[in-house]
N, C-alpha and C positions, 0 to 999 in steps of 0.2 A: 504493500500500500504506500510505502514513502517516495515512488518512485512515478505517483498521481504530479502531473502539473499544470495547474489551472490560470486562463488568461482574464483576469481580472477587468468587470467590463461595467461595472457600476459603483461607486461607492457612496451610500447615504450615511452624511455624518448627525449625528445628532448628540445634544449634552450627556444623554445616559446611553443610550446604544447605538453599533453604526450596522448596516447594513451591507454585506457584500454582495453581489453578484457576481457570478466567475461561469467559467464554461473549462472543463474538462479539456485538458490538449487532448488527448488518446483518442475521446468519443465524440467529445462536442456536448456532453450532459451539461446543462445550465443546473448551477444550484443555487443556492441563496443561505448565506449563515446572516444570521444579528448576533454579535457579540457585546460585550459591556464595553463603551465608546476606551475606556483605561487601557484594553489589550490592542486597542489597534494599531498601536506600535509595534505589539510582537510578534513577528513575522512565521515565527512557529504555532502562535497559536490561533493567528490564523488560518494559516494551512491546514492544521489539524480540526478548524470549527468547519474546512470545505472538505475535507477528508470526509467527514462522520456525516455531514449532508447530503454527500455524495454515494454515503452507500446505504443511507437514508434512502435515496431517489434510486438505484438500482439493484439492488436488495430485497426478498420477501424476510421479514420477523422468522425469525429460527423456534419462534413458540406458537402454539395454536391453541385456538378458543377452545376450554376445557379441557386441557392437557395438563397433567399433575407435575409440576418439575420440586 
């Protein structure tokens, strides 16, 4: 997965949270992370907020409705 890299094509800033937009190099997947507007300086975490959105967006949940784990 670190090896995801996304071209960044919106960025909404706001006092409490910003908003990214990005698109997947590899597939072209559009995702969207909101992080707390404080991390948007770190460059790992937001990678890491379009990582987990990203496999948010092509990904099925590994649990299912009514299954005991």
């Amino acid at each position: 997965m670190n090896d995801l890299k996304f071209r960044i094509l919106e960025i909404k800033k706001n006092p409490d949270v910003t908003t990214i937009t990005a698109e997947c190099v590899e597939d072209g997947t559009s995702v969207t992370a909101s992080i707390p507007s404080i991390f948007v300086y770190d460059k790992y975490f937001v990678k890491s907020s379009l990582e987990q959105a990203y496999i948010q967006a092509t990904q099925e949940s590994c649990v299912k409705v009514g299954e005991i784990i």
